[in-house]
C-alpha positions as CSV (number, residue, x, y, z in Angstrom):
1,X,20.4,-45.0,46.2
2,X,17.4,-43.6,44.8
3,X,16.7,-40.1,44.7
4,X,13.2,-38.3,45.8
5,X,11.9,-38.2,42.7
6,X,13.3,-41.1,40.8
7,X,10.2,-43.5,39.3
8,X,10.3,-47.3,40.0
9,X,9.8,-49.9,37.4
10,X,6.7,-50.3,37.0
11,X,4.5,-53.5,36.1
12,X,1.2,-51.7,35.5
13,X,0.4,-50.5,32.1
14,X,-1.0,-46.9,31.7
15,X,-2.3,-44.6,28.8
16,X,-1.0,-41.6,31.3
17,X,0.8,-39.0,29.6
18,X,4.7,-39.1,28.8
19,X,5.5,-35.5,29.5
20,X,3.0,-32.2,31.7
21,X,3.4,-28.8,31.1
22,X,3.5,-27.1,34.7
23,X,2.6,-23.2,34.9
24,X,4.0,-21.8,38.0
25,X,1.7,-18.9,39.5
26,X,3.2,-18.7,42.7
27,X,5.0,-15.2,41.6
28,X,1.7,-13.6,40.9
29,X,-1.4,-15.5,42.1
30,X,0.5,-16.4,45.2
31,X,2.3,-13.5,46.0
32,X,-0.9,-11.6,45.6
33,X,-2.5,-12.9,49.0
34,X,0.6,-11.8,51.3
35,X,-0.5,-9.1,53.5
36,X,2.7,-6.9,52.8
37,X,4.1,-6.4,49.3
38,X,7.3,-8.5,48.5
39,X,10.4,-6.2,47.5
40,X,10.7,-6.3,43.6
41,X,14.6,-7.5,43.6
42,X,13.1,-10.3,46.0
43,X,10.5,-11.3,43.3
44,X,12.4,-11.3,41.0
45,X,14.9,-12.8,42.4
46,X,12.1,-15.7,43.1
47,X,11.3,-15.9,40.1
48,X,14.9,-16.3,38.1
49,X,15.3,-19.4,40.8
50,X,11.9,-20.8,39.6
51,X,13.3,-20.7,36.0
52,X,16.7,-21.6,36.5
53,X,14.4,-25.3,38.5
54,X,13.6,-25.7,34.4
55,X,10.1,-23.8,34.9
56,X,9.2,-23.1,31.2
57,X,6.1,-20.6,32.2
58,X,5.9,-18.7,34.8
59,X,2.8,-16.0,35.6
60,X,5.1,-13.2,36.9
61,X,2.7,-10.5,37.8
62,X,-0.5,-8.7,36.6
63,X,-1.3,-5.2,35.5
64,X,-4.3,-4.5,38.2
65,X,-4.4,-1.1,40.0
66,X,-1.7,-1.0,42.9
67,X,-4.7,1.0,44.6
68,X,-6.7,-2.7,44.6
69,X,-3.9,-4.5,44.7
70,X,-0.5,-3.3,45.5
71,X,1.7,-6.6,46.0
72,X,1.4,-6.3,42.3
73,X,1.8,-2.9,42.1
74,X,5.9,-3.1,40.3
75,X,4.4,-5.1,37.7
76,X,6.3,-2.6,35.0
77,X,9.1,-3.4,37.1
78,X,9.0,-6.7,36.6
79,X,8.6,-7.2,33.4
80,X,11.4,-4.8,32.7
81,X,13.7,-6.7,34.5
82,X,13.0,-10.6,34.3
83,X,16.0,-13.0,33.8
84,X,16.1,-14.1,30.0
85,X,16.1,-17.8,30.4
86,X,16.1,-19.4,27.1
87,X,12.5,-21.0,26.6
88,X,10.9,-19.6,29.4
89,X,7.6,-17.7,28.4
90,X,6.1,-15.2,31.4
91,X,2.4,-14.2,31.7
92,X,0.8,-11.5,32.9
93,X,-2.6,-11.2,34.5
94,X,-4.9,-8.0,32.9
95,X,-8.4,-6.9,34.3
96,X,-9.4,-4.8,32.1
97,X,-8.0,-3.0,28.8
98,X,-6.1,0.0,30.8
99,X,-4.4,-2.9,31.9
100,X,-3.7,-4.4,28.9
101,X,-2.2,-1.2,27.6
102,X,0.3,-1.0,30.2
103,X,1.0,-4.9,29.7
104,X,1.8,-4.7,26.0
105,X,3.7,-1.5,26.7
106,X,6.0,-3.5,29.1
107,X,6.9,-6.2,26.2
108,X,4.2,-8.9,27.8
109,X,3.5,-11.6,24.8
110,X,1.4,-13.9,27.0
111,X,-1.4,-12.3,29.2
112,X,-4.6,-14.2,30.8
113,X,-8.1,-12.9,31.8
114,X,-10.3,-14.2,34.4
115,X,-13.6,-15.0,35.0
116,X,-15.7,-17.4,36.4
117,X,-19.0,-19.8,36.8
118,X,-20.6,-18.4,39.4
119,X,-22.4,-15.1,39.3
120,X,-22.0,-14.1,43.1
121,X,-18.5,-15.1,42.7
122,X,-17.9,-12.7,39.8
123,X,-19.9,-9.8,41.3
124,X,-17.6,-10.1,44.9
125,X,-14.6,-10.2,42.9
126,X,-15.1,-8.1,39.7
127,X,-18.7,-6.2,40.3
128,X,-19.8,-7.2,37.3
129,X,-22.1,-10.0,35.9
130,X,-19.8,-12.9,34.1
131,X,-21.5,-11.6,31.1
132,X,-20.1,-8.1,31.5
133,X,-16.7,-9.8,32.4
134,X,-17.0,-11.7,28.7
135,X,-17.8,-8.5,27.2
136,X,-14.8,-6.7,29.0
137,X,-12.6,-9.0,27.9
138,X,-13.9,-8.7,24.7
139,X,-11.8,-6.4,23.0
140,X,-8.8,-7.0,25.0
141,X,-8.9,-10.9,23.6
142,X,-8.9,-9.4,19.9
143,X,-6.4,-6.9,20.6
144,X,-4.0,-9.2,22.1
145,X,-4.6,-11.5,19.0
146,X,-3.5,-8.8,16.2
147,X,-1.0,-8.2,17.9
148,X,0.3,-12.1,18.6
149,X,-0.2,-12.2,22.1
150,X,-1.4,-15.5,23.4
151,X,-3.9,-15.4,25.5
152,X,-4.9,-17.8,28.6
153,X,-8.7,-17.6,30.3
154,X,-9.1,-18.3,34.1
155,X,-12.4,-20.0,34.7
156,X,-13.0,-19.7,38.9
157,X,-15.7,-21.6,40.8
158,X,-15.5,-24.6,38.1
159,X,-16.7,-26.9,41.0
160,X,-17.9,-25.0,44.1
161,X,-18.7,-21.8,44.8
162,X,-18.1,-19.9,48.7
163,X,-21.5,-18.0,47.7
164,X,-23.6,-20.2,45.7
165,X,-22.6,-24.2,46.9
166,X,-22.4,-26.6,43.4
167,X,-21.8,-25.3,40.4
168,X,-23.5,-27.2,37.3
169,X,-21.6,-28.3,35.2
170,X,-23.5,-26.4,31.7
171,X,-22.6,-23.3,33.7
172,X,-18.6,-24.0,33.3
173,X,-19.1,-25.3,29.5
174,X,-21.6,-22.1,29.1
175,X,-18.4,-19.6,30.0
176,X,-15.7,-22.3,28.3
177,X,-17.4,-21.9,25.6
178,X,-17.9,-18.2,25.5
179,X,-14.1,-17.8,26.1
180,X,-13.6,-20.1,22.8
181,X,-15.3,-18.1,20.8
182,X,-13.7,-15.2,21.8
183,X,-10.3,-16.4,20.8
184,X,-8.7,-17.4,24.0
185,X,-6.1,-20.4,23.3
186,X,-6.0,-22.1,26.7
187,X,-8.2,-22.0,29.3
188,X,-7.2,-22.6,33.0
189,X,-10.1,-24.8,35.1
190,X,-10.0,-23.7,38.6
191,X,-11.1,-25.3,42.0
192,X,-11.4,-22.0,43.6
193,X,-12.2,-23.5,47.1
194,X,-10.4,-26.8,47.1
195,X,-13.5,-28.8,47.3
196,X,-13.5,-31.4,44.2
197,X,-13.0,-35.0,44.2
198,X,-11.4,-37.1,41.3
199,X,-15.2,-37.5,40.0
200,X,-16.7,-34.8,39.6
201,X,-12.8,-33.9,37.6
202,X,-13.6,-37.2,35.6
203,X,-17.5,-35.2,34.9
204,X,-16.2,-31.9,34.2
205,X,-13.3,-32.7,31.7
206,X,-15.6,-35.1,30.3
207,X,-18.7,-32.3,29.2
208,X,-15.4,-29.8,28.6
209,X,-13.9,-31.7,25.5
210,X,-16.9,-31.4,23.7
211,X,-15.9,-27.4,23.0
212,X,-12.4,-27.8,23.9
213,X,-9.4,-29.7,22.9
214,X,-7.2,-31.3,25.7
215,X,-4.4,-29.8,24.7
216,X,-5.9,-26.3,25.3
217,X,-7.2,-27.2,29.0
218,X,-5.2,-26.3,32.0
219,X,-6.5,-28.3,35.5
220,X,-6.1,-25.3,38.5
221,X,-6.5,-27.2,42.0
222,X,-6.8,-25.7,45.4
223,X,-5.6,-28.3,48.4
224,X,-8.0,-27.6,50.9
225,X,-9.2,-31.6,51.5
226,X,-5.5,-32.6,50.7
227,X,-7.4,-34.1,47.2
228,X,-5.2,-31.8,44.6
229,X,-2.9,-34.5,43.5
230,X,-5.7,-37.2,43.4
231,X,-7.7,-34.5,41.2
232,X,-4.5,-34.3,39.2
233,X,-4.5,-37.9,38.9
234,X,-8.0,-37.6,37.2
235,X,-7.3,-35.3,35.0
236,X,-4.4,-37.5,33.9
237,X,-6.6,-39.9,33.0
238,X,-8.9,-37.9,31.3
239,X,-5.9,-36.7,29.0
240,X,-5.1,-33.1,31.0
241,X,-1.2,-32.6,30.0
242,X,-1.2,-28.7,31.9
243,X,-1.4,-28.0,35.6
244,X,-1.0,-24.7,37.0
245,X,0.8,-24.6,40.7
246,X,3.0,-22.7,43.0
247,X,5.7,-23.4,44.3
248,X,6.0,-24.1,48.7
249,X,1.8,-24.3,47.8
250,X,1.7,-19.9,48.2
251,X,-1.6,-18.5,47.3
252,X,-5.3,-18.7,48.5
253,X,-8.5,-16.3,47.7
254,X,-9.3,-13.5,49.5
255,X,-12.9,-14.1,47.9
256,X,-13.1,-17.6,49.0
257,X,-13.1,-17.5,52.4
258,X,-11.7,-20.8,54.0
259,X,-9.5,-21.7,51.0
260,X,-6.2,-22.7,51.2
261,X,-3.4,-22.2,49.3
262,X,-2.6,-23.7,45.3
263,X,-1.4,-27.2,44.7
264,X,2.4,-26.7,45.7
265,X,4.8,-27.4,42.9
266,X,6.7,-29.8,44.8
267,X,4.0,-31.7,45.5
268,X,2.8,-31.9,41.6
269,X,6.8,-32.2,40.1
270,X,7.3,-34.8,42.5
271,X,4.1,-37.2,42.0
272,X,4.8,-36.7,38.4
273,X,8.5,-37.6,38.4
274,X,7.8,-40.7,40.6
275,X,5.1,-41.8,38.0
276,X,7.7,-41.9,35.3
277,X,5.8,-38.5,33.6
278,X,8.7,-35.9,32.8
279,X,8.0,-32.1,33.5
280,X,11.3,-31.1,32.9
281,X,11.7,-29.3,36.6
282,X,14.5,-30.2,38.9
283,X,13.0,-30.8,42.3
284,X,15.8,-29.8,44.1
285,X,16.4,-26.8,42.2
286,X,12.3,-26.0,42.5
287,X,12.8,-26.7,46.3
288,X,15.6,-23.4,46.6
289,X,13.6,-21.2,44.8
290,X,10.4,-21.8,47.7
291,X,12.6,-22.1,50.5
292,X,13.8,-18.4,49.6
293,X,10.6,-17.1,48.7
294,X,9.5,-18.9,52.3
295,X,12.6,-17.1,54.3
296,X,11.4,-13.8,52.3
297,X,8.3,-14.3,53.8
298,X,9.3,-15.1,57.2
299,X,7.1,-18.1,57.9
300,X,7.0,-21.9,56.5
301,X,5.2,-22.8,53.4
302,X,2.1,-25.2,53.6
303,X,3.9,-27.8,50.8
304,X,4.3,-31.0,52.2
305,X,7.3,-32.1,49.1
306,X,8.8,-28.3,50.4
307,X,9.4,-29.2,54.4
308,X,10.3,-33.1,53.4
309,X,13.0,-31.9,51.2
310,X,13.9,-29.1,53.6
311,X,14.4,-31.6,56.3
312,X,16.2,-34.0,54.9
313,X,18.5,-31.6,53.8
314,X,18.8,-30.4,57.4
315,X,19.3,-33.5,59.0
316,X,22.1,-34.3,56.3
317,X,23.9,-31.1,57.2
318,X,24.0,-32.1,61.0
């Protein structure tokens, strides 16, 4: 019998990619938009699960003020006590260089900084003009590269804005661009309200590539209209081999009003897997880690791949 996420035989020839690179951020960009703070042995308990489901990066927290946000506020914690899995990398957002500081004093090798493409989106979230974000970033960027830290740039609003409607596309190359300059090694492409479609993924990876290599492009969806996994799709065919997601689809923007949560892991690791298009992540495996995250939280997750496999399992057991 043939399992959930077992690919058929296919007929149909495809340049798709052989292998994605998945980068979980449910433990920090989803945990973020809970209204109570998780316990720290809970999250961390969260995320050794998500790595032991074969979950080779994992964004585990970010070094923001626990006075602005404090379901981040162990982030110290954390890092000081995350599971050692053997090839597992963990990332850490930083705002600002305050903290950065705190984030290379806690061991963090991998950090990420975030901006975006709209300007009303960057002065709701960060007060300050995306060019003042780029010049924050700045010296963080160079700091973190003498000191071999990689360093990942999130790019909001790459489609639609909540504030400003379309985006144009030379405003997303503009601050790509920008970021590239500055050093940062991968950048992160996100659809901040959910509201793409496969084209305008096929338009904007297309006017991306002329600044950026595929293999330093991350594709960020949002599954507001239920089109994530067809905008993954797209970006498969564009050459995209990295998707960030979270696992049981956790995560939203509190600056994006109407928004709902990230592209759930499930949902991604099992399209993939049934495509023939190894990501290394055991479904089932992925599927315990959400389901204890979701009992943690008291309430079912929005992934559809999460509740199939939870009730099949539950029907099994009767």
């Amino acid at each position: 019998m043939m399992s959930h996420s077992q690919p058929r035989e296919s007929l149909v020839e495809t340049t798709l990619p052989k292998t994605v690179r998945v980068v979980e951020v449910g433990p920090r960009d989803g945990l973020q938009n809970e209204p109570e703070p998780v316990s720290t042995p809970h999250k961390l308990l969260f995320i050794q699960k998500l790595a032991e489901a074969g979950l080779k990066h994992i964004e585990a927290s970010s070094f923001v003020s626990p006075k602005w946000v404090p379901q981040l506020g162990d982030a110290e914690e954390i890092f000081a006590n995350l599971p050692q899995q053997a090839g597992v990398a963990y990332s850490a957002l930083v705002p600002n260089m305050k903290g950065f500081e705190r984030a290379v004093a806690s061991g963090v090798r991998h950090i990420a900084v975030f901006t975006a493409a709209s300007e009303t989106f960057v002065q709701h979230n960060m007060n300050m003009s995306i060019g003042a974000s780029l010049e924050n970033f700045k010296p963080i960027i160079a700091a973190a590269l003498q000191e071999n830290i990689s360093v990942r740039g999130y790019i909001s609003t790459c489609f639609v804005c909540p504030y400003e409607g379309e985006i144009s596309r030379q405003a997303v190359l503009d601050v790509t661009t920008r970021l590239v300059e500055l050093g940062v090694e991968e950048l992160s492409v996100g659809d901040t309200v959910g509201a793409a479609a496969p084209v305008d993924v096929y338009e904007l990876v297309g006017v991306l590539m002329s600044c950026v290599g595929l293999d330093q492009l991350s594709l960020h969806f949002h599954d507001t209209y239920g089109t994530a996994l067809a905008n993954v799709l797209a970006g498969l065919e564009m050459g995209v081999t990295t998707f960030d997601a979270s696992a049981g689809g956790l995560g939203g923007c509190p600056y994006a009003p109407g928004a709902s949560g990230n592209l759930a892991t499930e949902d991604l690791v099992y399209m993939l897997g049934r495509m023939g298009i190894e990501t290394g992540v055991d479904l089932d495996k992925l599927a315990e880690a959400s389901y204890f995250i979701q009992r943690t939280l008291g309430r079912p997750l929005p992934g559809k791949g999460l509740q199939r496999i939870l009730a099949t399992k539950a029907k099994a057991a009767n």
